[in-house]
N, C-alpha and C positions, 0 to 999 in steps of 0.2 A: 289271337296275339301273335306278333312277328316270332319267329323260331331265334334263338339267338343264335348267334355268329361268333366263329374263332377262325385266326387268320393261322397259316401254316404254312409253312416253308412250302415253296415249290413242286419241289421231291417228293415231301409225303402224299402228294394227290397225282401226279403223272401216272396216266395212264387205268386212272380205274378209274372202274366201271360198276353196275347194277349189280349186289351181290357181292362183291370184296368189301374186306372189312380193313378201315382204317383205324392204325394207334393214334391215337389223340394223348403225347404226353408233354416231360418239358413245361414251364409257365405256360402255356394253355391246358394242356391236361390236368396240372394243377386247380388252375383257376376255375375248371369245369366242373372236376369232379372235390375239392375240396371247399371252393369258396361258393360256388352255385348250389353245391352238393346234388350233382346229374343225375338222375336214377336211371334204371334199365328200365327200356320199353319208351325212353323219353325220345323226341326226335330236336335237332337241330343243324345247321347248317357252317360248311367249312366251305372253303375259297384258298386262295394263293395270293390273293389281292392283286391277281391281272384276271380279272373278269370269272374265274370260274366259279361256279354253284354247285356245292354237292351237299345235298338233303340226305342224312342218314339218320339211323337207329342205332339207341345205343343199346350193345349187348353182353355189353362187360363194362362191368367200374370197378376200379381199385382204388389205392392209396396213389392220389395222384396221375390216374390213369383211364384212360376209357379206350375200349375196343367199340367202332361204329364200323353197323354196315349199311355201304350205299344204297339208297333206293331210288336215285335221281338224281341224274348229272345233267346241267345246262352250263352256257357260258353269253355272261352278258354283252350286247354290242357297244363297241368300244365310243364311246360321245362323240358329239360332234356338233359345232366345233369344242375343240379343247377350250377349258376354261384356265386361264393363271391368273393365280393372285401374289402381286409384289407386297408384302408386307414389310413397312420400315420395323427396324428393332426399334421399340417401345420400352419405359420400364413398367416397372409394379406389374410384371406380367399380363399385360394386357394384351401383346402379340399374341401368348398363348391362347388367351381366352377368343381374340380374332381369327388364328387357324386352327382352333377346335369348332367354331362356330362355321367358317368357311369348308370344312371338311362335310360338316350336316347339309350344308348346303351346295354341296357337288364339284367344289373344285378338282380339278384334274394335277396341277401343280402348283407347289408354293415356294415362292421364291424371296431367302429375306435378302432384305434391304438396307445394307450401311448407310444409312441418309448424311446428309451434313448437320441435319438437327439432332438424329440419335442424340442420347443421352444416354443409351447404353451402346458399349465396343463390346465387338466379337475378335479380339486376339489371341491368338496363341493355343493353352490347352484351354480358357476361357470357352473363346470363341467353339470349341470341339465339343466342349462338355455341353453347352447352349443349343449345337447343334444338334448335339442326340436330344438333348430333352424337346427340343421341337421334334422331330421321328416320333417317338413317345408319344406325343400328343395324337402327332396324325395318327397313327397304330391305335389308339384308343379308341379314337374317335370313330376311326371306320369300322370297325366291331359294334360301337353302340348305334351308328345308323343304318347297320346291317347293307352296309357297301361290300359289293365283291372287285373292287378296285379301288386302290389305295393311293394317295395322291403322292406323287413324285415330290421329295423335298430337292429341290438343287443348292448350292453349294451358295454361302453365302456372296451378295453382289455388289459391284459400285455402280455409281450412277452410270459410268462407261459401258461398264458390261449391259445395264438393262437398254442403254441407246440400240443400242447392236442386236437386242432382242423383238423388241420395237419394230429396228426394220425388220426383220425376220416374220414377223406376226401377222396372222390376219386382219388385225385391228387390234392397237391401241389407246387406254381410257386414263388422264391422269385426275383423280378425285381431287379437286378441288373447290373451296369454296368461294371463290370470285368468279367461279365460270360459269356462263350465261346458257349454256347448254344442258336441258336435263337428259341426263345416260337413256332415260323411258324414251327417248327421241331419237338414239342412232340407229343406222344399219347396220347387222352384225351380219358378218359373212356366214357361207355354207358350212364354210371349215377351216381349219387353220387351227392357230391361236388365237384367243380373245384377252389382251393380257388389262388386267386391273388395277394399275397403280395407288398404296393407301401410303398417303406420306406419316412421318411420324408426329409427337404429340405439338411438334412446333409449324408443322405443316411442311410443304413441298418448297422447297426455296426458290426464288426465281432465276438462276442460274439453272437449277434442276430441270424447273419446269422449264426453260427457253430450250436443253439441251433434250429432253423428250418431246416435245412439239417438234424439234428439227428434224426430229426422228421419223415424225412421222404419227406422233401420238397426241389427239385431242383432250383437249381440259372437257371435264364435267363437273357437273353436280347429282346431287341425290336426290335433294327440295331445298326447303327454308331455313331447315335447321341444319346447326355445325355436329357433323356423329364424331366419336371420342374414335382412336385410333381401333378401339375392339373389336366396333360395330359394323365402320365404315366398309369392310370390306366384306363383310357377310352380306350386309344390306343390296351392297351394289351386285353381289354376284345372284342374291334372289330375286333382282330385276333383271339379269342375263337372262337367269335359269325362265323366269315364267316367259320372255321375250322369243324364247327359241326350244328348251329342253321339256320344259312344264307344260304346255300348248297341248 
């Protein structure tokens, strides 16, 4: 069975090594040692959520607390190409249930998306508080796929902003379903960005899409059938991921 994983600030892992022992406290040490209830002698893995791997033992638990010491330090290589997924704001939470699903499935960064169809706004302290609860999500989620890099949330976008990223990128995909092209069919660069636009529940508008095509960004599909805003961007990125990553 996979070792379970707890993400940790920075700081607490610079610079050790085989042999030092790390506190593990804080809502992770909490979570480890009171909701998991960790025993001594157990082993599991901590990271920084920028690629590093450390497999230790634990040799102390308390109330809320566990002393690990390291017995193995690696650090994962950084992907390639980078994967983005543009996720529109969606209701009934189903963005979330998209970049929890996108996160198992390897995205490297998620970028939301103020569509012209949203039917939910990101304004104000709104917009902030949304923001963290997506964080939250991805942080979750990379702990239970046992990722040792954690996907980049950027700062909510308009459709201007993501033209501008589009050029920037190795290659851009806008999901949609009138296009004649299936995604299992392009060429994805060495590297870069691979970025994956999932419009929201009213689709990509054509305005949208004529100003991302300008960009530089090709319409695709999935198959036959139309996927709800949750799926759409999971699905497509487990076609990247076996196209280039999975292989």
């Amino acid at each position: 069975m996979t070792l379970p994983l707890h993400l940790l600030a920075p700081e607490a892992l610079a610079g050790r090594g085989v042999g030092d022992v790390v506190v593990v406290d804080g809502p992770e040490g909490r979570h480890a040692a009171t909701v998991r209830r960790t025993r001594v002698g157990e082993h599991l893995l901590l990271t920084d959520g920028a690629g590093l791997r450390v497999e230790g033992e634990v040799v102390a638990a308390g109330s809320g607390t566990l002393d690990v010491r390291v017995v193995a330090v690696s650090t994962d290589p950084v992907p390639s190409p980078r994967l983005v997924l543009v996720q529109a704001l969606a209701k009934n939470d189903r963005d979330d249930q998209a970049i929890e699903a996108a996160t198992e499935c390897g995205v490297d960064e998620v970028v939301p998306w103020q569509a012209a169809r949203s039917v939910v706004q990101w304004r104000g302290e709104r917009g902030e508080k949304a923001w963290r609860k997506w964080d939250a999500v991805l942080v979750a989620a990379t702990k239970q796929s046992r990722r040792t890099r954690r996907p980049v949330l950027a700062p909510a976008a308009t459709t201007a902003d993501l033209a501008r990223r589009v050029r920037a990128a190795g290659a851009a995909f806008v999901l949609h379903e009138d296009a004649a092209m299936p995604l299992a069919t392009v060429t994805l660069p060495d590297a870069g960005d691979v970025v994956l636009v999932v419009g929201p529940e009213g689709g990509v508008s054509p305005e949208e899409l004529a100003a991302l095509e300008a960009a530089g960004a090709l319409a695709v599909r999935l198959g036959s059938t139309v996927l709800r805003s949750s799926s759409a961007g999971p699905a497509a990125l487990a076609v990247v991921s076996a196209m280039s990553r999975w292989r």
